[in-house]
C-alpha positions as protocol buffer text, in pm:
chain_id: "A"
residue {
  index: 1
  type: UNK
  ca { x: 0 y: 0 z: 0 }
}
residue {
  index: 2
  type: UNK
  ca { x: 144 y: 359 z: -107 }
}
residue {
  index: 3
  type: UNK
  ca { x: 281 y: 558 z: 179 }
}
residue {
  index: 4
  type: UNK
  ca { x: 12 y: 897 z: 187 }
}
residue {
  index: 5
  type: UNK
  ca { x: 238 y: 1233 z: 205 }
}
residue {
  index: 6
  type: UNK
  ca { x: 113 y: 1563 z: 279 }
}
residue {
  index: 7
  type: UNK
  ca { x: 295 y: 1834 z: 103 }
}
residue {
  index: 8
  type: UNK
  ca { x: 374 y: 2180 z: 363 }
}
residue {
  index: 9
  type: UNK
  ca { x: 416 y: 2483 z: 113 }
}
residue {
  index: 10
  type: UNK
  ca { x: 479 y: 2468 z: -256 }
}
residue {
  index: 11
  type: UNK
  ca { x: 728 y: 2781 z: -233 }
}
residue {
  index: 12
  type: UNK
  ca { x: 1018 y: 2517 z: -333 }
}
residue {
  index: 13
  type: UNK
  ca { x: 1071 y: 2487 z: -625 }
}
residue {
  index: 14
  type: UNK
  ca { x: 1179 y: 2097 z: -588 }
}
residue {
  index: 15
  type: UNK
  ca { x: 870 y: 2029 z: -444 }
}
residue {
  index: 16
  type: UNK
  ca { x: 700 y: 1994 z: -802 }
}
residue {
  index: 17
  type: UNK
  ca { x: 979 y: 1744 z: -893 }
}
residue {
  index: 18
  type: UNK
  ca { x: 939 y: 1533 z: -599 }
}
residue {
  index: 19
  type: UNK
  ca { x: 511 y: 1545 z: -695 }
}
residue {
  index: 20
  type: UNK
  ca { x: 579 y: 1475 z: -1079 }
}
residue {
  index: 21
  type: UNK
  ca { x: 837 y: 1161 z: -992 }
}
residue {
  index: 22
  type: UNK
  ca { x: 624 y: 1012 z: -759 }
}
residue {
  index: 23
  type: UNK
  ca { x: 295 y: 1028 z: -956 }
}
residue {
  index: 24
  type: UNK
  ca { x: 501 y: 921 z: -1247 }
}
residue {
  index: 25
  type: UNK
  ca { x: 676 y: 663 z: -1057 }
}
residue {
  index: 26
  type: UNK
  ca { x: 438 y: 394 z: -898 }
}
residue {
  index: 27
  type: UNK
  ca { x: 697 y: 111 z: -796 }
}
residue {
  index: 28
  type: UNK
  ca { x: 794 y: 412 z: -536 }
}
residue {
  index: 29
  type: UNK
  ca { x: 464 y: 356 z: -331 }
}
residue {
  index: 30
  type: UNK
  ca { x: 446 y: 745 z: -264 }
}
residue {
  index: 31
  type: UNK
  ca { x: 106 y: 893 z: -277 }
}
residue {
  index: 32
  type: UNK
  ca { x: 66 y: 1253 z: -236 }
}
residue {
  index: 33
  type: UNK
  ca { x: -226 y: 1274 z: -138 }
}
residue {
  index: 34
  type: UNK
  ca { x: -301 y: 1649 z: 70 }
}
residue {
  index: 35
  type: UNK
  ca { x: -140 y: 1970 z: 35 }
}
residue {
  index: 36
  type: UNK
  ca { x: -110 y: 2298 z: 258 }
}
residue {
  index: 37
  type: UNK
  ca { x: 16 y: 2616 z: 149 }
}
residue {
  index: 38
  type: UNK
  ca { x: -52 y: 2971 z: 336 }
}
residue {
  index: 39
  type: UNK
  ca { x: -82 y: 3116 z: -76 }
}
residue {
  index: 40
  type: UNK
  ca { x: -424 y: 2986 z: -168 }
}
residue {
  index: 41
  type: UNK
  ca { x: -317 y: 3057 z: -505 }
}
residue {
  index: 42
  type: UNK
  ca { x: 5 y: 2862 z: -508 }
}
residue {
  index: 43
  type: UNK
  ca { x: -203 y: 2585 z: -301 }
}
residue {
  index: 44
  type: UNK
  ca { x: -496 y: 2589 z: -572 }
}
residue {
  index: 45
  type: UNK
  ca { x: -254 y: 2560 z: -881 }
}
residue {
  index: 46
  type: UNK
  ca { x: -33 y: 2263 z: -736 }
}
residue {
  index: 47
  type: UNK
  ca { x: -339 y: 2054 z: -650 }
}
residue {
  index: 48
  type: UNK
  ca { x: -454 y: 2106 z: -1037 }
}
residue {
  index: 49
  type: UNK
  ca { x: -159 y: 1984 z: -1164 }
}
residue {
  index: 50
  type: UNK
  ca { x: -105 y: 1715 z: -883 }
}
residue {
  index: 51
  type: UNK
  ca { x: -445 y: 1603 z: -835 }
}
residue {
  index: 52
  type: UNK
  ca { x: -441 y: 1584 z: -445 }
}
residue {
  index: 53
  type: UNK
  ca { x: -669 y: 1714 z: -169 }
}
residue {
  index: 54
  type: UNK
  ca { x: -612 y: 2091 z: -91 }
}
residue {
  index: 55
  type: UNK
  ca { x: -623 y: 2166 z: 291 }
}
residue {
  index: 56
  type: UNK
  ca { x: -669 y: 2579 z: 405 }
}
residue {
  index: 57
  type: UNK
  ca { x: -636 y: 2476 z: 768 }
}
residue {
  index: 58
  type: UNK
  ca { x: -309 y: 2276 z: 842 }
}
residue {
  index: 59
  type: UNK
  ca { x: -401 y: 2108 z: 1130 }
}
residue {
  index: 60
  type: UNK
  ca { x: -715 y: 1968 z: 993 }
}
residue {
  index: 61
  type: UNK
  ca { x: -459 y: 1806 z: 723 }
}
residue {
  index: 62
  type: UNK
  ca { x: -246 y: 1720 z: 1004 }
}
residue {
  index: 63
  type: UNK
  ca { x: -527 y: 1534 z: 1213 }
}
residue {
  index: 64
  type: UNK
  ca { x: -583 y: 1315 z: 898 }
}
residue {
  index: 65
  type: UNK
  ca { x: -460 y: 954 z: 998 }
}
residue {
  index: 66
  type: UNK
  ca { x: -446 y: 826 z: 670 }
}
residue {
  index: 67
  type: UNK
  ca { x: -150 y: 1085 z: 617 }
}
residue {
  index: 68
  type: UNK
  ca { x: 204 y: 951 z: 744 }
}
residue {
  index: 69
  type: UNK
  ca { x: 476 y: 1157 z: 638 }
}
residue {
  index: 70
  type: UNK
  ca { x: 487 y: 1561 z: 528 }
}
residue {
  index: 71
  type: UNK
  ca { x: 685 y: 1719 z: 328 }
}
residue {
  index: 72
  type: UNK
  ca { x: 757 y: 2066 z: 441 }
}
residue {
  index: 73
  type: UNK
  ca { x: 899 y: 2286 z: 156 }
}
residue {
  index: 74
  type: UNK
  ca { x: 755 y: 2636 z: 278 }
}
residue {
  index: 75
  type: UNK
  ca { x: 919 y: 2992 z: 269 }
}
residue {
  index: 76
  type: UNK
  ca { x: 1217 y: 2920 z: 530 }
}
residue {
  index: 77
  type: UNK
  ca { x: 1112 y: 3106 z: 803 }
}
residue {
  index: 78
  type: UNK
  ca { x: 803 y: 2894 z: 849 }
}
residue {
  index: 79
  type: UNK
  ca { x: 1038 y: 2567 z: 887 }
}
residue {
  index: 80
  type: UNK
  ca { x: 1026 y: 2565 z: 1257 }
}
residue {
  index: 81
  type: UNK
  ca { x: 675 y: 2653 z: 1315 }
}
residue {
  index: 82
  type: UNK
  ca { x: 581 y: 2344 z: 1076 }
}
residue {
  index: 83
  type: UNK
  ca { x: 841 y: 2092 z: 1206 }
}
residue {
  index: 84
  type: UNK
  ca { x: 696 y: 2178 z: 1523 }
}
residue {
  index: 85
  type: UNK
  ca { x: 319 y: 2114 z: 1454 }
}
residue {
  index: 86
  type: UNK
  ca { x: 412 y: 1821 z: 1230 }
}
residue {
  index: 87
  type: UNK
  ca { x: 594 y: 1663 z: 1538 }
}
residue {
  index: 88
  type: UNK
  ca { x: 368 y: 1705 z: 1745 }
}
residue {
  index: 89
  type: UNK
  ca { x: 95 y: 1547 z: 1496 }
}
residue {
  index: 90
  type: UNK
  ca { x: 356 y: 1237 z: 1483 }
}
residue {
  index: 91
  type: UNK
  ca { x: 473 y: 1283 z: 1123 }
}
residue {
  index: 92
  type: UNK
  ca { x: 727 y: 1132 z: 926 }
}
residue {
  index: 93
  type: UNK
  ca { x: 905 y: 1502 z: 859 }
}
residue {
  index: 94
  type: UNK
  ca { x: 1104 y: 1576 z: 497 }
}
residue {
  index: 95
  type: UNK
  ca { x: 1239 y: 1929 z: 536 }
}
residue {
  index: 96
  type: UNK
  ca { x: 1359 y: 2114 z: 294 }
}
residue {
  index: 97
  type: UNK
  ca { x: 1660 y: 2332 z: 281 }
}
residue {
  index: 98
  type: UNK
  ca { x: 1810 y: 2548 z: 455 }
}
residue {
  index: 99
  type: UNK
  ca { x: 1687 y: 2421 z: 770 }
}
residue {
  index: 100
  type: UNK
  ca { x: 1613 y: 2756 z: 952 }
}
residue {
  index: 101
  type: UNK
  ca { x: 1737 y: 3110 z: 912 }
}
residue {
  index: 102
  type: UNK
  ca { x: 1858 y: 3119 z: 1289 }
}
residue {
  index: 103
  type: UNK
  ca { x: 2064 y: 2874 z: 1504 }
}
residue {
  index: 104
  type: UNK
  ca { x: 1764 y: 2899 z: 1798 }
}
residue {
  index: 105
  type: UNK
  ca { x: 1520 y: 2831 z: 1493 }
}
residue {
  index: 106
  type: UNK
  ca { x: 1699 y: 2504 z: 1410 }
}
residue {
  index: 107
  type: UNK
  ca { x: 1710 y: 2409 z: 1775 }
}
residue {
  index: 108
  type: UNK
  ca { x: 1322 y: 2436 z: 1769 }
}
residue {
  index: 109
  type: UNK
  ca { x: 1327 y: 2152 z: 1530 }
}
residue {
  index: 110
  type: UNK
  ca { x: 1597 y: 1937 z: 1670 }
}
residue {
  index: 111
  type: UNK
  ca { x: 1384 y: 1980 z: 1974 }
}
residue {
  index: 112
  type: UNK
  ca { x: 1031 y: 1897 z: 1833 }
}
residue {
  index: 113
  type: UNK
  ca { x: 1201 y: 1601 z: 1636 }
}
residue {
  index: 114
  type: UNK
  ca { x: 1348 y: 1446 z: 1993 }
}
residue {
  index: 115
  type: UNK
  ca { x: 1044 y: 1539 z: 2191 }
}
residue {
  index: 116
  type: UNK
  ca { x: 831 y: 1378 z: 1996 }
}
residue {
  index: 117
  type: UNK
  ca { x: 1027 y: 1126 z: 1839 }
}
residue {
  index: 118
  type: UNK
  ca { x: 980 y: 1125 z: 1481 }
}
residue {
  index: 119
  type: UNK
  ca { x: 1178 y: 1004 z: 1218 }
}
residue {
  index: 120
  type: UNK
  ca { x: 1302 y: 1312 z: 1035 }
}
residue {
  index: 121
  type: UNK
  ca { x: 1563 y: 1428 z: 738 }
}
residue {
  index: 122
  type: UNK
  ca { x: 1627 y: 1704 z: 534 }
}
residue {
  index: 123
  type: UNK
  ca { x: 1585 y: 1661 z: 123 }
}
residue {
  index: 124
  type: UNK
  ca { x: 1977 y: 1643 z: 53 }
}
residue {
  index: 125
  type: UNK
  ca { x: 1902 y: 1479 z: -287 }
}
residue {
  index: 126
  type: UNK
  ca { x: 2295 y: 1480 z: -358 }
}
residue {
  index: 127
  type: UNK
  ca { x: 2384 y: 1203 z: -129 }
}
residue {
  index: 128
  type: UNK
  ca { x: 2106 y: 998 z: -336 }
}
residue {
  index: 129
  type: UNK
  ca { x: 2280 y: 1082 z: -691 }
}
residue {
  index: 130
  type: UNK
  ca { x: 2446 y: 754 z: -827 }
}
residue {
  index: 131
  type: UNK
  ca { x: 2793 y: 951 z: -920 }
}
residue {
  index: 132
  type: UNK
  ca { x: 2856 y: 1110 z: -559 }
}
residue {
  index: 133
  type: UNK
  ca { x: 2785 y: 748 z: -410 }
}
residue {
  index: 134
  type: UNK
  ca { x: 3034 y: 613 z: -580 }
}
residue {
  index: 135
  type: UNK
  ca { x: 3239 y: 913 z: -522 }
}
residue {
  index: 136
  type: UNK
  ca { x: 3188 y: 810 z: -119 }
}
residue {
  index: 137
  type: UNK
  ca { x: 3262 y: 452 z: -269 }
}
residue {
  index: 138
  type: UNK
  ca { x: 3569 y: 506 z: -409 }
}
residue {
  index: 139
  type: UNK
  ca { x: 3719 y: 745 z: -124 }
}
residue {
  index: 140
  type: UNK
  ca { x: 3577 y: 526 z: 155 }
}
residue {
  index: 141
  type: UNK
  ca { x: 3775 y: 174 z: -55 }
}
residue {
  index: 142
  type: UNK
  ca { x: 4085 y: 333 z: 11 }
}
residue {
  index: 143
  type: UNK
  ca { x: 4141 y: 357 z: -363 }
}
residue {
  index: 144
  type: UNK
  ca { x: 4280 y: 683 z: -402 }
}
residue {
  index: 145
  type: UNK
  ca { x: 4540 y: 641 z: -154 }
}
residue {
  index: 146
  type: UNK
  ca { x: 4540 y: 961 z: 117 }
}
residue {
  index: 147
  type: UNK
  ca { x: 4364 y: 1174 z: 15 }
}
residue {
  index: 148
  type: UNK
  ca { x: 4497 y: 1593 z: 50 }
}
residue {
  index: 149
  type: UNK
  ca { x: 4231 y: 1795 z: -83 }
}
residue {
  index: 150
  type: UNK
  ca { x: 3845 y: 1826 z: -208 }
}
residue {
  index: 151
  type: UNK
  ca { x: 3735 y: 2056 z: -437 }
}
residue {
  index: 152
  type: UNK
  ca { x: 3343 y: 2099 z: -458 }
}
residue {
  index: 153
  type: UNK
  ca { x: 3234 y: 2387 z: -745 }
}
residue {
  index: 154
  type: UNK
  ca { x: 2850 y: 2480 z: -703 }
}
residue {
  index: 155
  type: UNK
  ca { x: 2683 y: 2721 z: -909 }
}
residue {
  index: 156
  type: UNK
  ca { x: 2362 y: 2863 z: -1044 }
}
residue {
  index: 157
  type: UNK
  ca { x: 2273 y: 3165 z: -1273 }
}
residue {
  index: 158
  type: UNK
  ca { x: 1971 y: 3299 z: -1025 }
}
residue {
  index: 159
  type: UNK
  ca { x: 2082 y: 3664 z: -989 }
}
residue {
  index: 160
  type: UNK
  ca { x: 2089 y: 3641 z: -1345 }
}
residue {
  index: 161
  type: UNK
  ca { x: 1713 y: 3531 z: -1442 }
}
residue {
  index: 162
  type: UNK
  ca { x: 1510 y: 3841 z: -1462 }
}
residue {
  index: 163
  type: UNK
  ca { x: 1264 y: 3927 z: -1112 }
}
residue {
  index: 164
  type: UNK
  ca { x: 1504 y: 3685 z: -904 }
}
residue {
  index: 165
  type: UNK
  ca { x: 1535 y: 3959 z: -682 }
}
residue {
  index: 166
  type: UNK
  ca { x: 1158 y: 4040 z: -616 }
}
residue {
  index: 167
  type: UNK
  ca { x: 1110 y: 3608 z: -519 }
}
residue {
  index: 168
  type: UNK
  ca { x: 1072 y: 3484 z: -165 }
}
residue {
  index: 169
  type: UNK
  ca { x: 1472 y: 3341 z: -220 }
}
residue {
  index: 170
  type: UNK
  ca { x: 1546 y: 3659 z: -213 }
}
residue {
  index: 171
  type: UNK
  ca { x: 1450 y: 3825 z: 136 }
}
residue {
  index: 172
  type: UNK
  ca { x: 1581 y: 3779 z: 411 }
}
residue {
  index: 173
  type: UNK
  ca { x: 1321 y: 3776 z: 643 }
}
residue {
  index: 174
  type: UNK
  ca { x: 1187 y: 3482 z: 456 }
}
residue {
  index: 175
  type: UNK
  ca { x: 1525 y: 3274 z: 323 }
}
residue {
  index: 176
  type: UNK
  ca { x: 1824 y: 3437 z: 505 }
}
residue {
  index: 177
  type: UNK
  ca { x: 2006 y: 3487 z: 167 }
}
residue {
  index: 178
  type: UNK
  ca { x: 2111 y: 3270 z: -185 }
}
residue {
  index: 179
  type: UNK
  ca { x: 2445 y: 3155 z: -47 }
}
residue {
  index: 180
  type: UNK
  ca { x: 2292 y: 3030 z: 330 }
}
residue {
  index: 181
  type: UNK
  ca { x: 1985 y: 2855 z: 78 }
}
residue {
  index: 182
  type: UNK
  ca { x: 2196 y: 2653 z: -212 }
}
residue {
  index: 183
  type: UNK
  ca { x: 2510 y: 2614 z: -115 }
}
residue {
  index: 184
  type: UNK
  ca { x: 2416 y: 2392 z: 177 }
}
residue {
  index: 185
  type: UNK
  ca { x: 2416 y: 2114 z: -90 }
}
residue {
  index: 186
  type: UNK
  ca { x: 2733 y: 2151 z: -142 }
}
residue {
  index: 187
  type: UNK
  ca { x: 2882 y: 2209 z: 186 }
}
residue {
  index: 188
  type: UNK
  ca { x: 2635 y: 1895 z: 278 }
}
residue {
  index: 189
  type: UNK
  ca { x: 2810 y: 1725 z: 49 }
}
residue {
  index: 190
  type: UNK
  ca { x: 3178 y: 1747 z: 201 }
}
residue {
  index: 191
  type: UNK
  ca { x: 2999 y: 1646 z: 515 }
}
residue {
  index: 192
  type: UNK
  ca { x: 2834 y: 1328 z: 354 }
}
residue {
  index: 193
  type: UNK
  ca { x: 3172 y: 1287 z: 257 }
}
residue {
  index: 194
  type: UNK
  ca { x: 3428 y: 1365 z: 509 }
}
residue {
  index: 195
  type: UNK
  ca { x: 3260 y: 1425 z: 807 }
}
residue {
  index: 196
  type: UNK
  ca { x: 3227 y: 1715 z: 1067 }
}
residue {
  index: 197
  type: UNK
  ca { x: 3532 y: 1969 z: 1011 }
}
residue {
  index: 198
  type: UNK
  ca { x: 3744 y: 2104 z: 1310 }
}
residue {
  index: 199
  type: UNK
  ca { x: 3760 y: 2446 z: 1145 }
}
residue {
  index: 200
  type: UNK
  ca { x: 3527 y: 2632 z: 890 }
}
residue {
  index: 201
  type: UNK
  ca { x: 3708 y: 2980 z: 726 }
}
residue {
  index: 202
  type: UNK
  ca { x: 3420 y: 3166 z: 439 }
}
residue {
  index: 203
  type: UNK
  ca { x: 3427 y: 3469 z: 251 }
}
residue {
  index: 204
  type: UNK
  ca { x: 3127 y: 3586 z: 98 }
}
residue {
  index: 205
  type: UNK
  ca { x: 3036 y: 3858 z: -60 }
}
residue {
  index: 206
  type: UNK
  ca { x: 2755 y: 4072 z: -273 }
}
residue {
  index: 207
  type: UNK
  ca { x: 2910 y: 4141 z: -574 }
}
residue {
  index: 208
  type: UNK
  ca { x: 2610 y: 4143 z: -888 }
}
residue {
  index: 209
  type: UNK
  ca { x: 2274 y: 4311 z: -748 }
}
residue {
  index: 210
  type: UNK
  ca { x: 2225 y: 4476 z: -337 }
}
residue {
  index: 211
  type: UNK
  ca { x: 1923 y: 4338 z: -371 }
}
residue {
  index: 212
  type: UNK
  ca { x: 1994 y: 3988 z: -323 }
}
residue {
  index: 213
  type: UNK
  ca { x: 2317 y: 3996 z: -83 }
}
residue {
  index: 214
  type: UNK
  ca { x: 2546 y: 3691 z: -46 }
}
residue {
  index: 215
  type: UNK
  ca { x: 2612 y: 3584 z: -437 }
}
residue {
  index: 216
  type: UNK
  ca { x: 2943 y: 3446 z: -416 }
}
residue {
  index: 217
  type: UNK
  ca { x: 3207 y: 3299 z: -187 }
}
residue {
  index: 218
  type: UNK
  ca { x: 3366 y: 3009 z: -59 }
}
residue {
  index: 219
  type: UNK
  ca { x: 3474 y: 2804 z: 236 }
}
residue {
  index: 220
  type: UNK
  ca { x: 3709 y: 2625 z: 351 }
}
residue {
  index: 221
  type: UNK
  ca { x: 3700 y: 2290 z: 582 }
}
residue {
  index: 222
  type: UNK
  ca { x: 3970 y: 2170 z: 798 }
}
residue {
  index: 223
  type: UNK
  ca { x: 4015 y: 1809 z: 927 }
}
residue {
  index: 224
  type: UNK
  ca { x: 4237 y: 1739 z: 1213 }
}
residue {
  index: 225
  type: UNK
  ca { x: 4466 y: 1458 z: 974 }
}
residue {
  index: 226
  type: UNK
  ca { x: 4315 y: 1561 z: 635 }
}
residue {
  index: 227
  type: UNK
  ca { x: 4224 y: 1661 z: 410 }
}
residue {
  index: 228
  type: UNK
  ca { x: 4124 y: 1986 z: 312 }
}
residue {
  index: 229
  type: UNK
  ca { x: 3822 y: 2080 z: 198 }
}
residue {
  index: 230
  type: UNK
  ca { x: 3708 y: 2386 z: -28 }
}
residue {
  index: 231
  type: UNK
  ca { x: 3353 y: 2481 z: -85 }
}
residue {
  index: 232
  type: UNK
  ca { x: 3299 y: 2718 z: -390 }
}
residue {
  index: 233
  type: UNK
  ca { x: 2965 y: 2902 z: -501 }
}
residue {
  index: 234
  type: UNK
  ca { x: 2858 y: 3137 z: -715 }
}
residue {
  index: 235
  type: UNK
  ca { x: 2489 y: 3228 z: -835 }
}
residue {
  index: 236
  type: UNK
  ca { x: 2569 y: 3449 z: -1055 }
}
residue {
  index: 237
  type: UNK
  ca { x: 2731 y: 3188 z: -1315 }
}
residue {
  index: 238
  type: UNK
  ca { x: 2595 y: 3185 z: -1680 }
}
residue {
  index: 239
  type: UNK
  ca { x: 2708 y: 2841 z: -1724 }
}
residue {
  index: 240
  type: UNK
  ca { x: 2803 y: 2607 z: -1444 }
}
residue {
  index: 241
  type: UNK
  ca { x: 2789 y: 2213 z: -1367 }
}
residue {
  index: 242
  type: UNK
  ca { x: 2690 y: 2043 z: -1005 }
}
C-alpha cells in the first residue's frame, strides 16, 4: 500500500519534482495525497496539476490519519513553526533546505524532532545521486590512496534570471540569503563525505545586485589529519555544472 504524504508549502521549487516523480513513478509507493500552502493561489494551482486534496487549515490536514509523512517545503522562516506542529501530529518530517534562518530556529526543530520522536531528514538529494555514491565509494575503498584535498564547485545563474530579486529566495526575512539557501548542498556534500570539520574559514560577498546579498564565496573545511576541503559558489554563473 502507497505511503500517503502531505505536502507543507509549494514555495520550493523541488517540491513539483518530488510530486511529478512520484505520480510518475508507482513502484515508489508514494502517494501525495493532501497539500497545505498559506498562498491559496500557489495551493490551488499545485493541486490542479497534482491532483491531491487541498487543505486551508493545516491542522485539519495534520489530524488526517491516513496521512504519514509531510513534506515541508515552505518559505524558510516557516520551517520551525511546521516541524513543530508536524511533530507534534507524529509525522514522518522531509524538510527542505536550509533548515532555519537562525541557530535557535533550528534548535526548535531538533527539539520537536526528539520530543516527539519522529523520524526526520532534510531533502539532501545529492547524497542519493548515483555519481557522488560512488564518489563516497571510491574514497571510503581506500582507492585513491590519502587523500589531501576536495574541491566541490557549485553554481547557479539565479541573480541572473530576470525578477530573481523580487522572489521569496530573495528576502531575508523569509530565506536568510542565496548563499545560506543553495550552497548547503554543497557544503552537505563534504559532510556526507568527510565528516564534521574542526575548522570552517568563508568569505562571501555581494558582488552582482544589493538586492539579493550573499552571491558568491567560498569556504574552507579543515580536518584534524586531512584533508582539506574547499567549498565554492557562485549564483551568478551563466554556465556552471553540479
Amino acid at each position: 500500500m502507497a505511503i500517503k504524504v502531505g505536502i507543507l508549502g509549494f514555495a520550493h521549487g523541488h517540491v513539483g519534482a518530488y510530486c511529478s516523480q512520484w505520480r510518475q513513478n508507482p513502484a515508489f509507493d508514494i502517494e501525495v495525497s493532501a497539500g497545505w500552502d498559506h498562498d491559496i493561489q500557489r495551493l490551488n494551482n499545485s493541486a490542479s496539476t497534482f491532483g491531491f486534496k487541498a487543505y486551508t487549515d493545516i491542522n485539519e490536514l495534520l489530524a488526517n490519519p491516513e496521512i504519514e509523512s509531510v513534506v515541508i517545503a515552505s518559505e524558510t522562516s516557516m520551517h520551525a513553526t511546521l516541524v513543530e506542529k508536524s511533530a507534534k501530529a507524529k509525522k514522518t518530517i522531509i524538510l527542505q533546505k536550509p533548515m532555519a534562518l537562525t541557530i535557535p530556529q533550528a534548535d526548535r526543530i531538533v527539539d520537536a524532532v526528539k520530543q516527539n520522536v519522529v523520524p526526520f531528514s532534510m531533502a539532501w538529494q545529492m547524497r542519493t545521486d548515483p555519481q557522488n555514491i560512488q564518489m563516497k565509494e571510491i574514497l571510503e575503498s581506500g582507492e585513491l590512496g590519502k587523500v589531501f584535498m576536495v574541491r566541490r564547485r557549485h553554481g547557479l545563474g539565479t541573480h541572473l534570471w530576470g525578477g530573481f530579486s523580487e522572489t521569496w529566495h530573495a528576502q531575508p526575512e523569509l530565506n536568510r540569503d542565496i548563499w545560506a539557501d543553495d550552497s548547503s548542498h554543497a557544503i552537505d556534500f563534504i559532510q556526507w563525505l568527510l565528516g564534521v570539520p574542526e575548522t570552517v574559514t568563508a568569505e562571501i560577498m555581494s558582488l552582482f545586485d544589493p538586492r539579493v546579498p550573499n552571491d558568491n564565496g567560498m569556504a574552507i573545511f579543515r580536518y584534524k589529519d586531512g584533508p582539506i576541503a574547499e567549498v565554492v559558489c557562485s549564483f551568478t554563473a551563466p554556465a556552471y555544472e553540479n
